[in-house]
C-alpha positions as CSV (number, residue, x, y, z in Angstrom):
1,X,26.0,-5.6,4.5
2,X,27.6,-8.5,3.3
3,X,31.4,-10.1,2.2
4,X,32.5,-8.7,-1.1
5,X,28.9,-6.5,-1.4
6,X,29.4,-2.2,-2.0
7,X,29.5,-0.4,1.5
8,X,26.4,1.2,2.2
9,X,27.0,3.7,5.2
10,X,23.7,5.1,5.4
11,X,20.1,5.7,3.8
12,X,17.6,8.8,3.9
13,X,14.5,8.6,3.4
14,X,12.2,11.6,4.4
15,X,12.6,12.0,8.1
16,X,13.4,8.3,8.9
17,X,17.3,7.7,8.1
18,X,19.2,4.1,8.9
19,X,22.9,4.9,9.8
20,X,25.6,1.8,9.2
21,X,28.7,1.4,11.7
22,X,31.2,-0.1,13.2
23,X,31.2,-1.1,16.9
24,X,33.7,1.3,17.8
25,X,33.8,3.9,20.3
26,X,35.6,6.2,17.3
27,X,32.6,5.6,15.4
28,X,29.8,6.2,17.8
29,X,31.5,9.4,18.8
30,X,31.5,10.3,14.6
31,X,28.0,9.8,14.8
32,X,27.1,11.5,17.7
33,X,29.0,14.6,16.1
34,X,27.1,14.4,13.0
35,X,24.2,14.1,14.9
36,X,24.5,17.5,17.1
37,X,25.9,19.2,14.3
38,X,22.8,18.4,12.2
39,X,20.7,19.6,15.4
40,X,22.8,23.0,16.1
41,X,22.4,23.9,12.3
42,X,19.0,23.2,11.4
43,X,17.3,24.0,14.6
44,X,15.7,20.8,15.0
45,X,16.1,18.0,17.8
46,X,16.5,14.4,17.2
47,X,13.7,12.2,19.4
48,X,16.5,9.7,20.9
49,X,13.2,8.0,22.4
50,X,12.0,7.0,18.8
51,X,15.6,6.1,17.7
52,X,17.0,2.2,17.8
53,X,20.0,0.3,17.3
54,X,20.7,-3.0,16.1
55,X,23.1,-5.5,16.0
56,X,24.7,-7.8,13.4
57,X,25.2,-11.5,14.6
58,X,28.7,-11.6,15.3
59,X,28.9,-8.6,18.1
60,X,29.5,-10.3,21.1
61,X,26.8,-8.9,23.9
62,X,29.2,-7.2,25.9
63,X,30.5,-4.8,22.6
64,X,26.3,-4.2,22.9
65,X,26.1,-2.9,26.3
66,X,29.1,-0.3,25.4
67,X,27.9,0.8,22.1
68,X,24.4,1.3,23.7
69,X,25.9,2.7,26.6
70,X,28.1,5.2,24.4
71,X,25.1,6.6,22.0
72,X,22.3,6.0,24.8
73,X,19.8,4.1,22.5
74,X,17.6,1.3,23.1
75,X,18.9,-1.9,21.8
76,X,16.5,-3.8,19.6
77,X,16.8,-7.3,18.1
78,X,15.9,-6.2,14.8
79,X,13.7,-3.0,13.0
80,X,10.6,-4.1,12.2
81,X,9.2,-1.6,9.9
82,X,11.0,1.1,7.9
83,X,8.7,3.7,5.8
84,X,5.7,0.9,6.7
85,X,7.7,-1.9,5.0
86,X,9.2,-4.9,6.8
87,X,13.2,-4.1,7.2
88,X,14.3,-7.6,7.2
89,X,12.8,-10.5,5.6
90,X,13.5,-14.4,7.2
91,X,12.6,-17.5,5.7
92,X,9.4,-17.6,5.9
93,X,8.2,-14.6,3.5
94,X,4.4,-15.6,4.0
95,X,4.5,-14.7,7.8
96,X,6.7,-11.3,7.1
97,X,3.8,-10.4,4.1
98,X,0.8,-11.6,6.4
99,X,0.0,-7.9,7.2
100,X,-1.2,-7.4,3.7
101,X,-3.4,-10.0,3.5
102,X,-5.0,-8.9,7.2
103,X,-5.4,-5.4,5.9
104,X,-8.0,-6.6,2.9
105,X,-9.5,-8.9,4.9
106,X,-10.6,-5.6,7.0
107,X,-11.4,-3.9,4.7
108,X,-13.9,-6.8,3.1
109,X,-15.1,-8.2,6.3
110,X,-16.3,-4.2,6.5
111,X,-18.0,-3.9,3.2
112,X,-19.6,-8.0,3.1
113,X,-22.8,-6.9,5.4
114,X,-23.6,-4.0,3.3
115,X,-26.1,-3.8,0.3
116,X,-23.3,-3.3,-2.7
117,X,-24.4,-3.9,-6.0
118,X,-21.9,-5.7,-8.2
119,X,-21.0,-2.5,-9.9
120,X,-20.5,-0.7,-6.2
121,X,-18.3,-3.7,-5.5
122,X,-16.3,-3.5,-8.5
123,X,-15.4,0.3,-7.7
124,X,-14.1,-0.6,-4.0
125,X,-12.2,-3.5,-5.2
126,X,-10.7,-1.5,-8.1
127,X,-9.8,1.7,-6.3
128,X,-9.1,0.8,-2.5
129,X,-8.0,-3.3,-2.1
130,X,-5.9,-3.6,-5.1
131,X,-4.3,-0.8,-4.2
132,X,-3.5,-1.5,-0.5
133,X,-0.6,-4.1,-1.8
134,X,1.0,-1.7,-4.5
135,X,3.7,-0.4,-2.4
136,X,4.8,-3.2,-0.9
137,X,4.3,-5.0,-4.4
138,X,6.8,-2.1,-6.0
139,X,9.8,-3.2,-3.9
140,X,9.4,-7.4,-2.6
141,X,7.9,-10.2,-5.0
142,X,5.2,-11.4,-2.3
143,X,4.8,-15.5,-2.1
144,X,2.4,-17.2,-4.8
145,X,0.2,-18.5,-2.5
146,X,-0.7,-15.0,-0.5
147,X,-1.2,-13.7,-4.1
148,X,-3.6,-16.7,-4.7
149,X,-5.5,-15.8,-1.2
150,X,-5.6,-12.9,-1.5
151,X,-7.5,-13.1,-4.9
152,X,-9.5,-15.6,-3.9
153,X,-10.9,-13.2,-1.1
154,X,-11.6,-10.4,-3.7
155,X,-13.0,-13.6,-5.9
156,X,-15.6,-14.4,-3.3
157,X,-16.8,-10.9,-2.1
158,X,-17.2,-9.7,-5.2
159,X,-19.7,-12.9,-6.3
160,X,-21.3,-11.6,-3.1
161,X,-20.5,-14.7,-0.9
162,X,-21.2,-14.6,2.9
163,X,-19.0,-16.6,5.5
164,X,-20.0,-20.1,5.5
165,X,-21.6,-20.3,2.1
166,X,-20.2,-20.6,-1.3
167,X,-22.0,-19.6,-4.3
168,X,-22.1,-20.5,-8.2
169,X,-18.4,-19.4,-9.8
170,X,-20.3,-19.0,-13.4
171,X,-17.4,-17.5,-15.2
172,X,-13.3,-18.3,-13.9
173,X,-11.4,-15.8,-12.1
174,X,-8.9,-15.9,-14.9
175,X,-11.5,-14.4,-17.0
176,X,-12.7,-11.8,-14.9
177,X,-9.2,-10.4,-15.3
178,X,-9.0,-9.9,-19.1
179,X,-9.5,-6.5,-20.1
180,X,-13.1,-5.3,-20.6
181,X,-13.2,-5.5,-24.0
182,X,-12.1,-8.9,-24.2
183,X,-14.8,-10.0,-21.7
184,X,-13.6,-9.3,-18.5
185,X,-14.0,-7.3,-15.7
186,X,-10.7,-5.6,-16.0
187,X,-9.6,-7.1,-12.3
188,X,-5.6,-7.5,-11.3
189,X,-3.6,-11.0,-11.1
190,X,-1.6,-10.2,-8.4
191,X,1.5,-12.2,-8.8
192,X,1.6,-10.4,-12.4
193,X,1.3,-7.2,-10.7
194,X,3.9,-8.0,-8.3
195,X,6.2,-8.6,-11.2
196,X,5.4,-5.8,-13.6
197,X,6.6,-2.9,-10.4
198,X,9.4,-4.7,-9.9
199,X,10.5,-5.0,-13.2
200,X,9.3,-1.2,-13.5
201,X,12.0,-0.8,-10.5
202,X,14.7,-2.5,-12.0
């Protein structure tokens, strides 16, 4: 993966694996043999059409064109999801993390026209969008700011504000997530969150 880091040949995960190579002809034949072995003795066929390969940097484009032409795999520039989690993250974490922040919006934008009372609202808040980020949350620390968003979205359908209008924050966010018996509402600061599954991780 990197200069001086442990070699990492593959991972399994499920039914979705990532294999690790050289760009060697020796090496897409070993994998190839794995492959049909794997097939002939379980009984099951591998979906080459859902399969994809990628390349590190510093393989010149025509070492691409063999490779691909050896294991007969589309070429892509990079995964972009792997068990529903980006598989590589760039600079800019806040773009690669947007999807989270889309998915409550949904959700919210669904729930704002209908009659909730504020205890309805405190059960969908509670069970469904604090939940949607906890996987991703268990293995990348998400930026500050989409934390801060995306508790400022929760913040403002939960005081039952409409698009366009703001209403009357009587009592601080910071407060409504104490624990209710020190007079709050028991809600989740996400960048805390964030931190306590990945410390649970480590």
């Amino acid at each position: 993966m990197a200069r001086g880091a442990p070699k990492i040949n593959h991972l399994f995960f499920a039914d979705d694996s990532l294999i690790f190579c050289r760009d060697s002809f020796q090496d897409s034949q070993t994998i190839q043999e794995i492959l049909n072995t794997y097939q002939s003795t379980s009984g099951q066929l591998i979906n080459l059409d859902k399969s994809e390969i990628s390349f590190n940097r510093n393989v010149p484009d025509d070492r691409k064109i063999l490779f691909q032409g050896w294991m007969q795999i589309k070429v892509v520039e990079c995964h972009s999801k792997y068990m529903g989690l980006p598989a590589f993250v760039g600079r800019s974490k806040k773009q690669v993390f947007n999807f989270v922040q889309d998915r409550v919006w949904k959700k919210l934008k669904g729930w704002k026209e209908k009659f909730l009372s504020t205890a309805g609202r405190e059960v969908l808040i509670k069970s469904l969008i604090q939940a949607i980020a906890t996987y991703v949350m268990s293995c990348f620390l998400l930026p500050m700011g989409l934390c801060k968003h995306i508790e400022s979205m929760i913040s403002k359908f939960w005081r039952g504000s409409k698009q366009g209008e703001r209403k009357i924050h009587w009592i601080k966010w910071e407060t409504l997530c104490k624990e209710k018996k020190k007079g709050g509402i028991g809600f989740r600061k996400f960048h805390e969150f964030n931190l306590a599954m990945l410390s649970k991780q480590g």
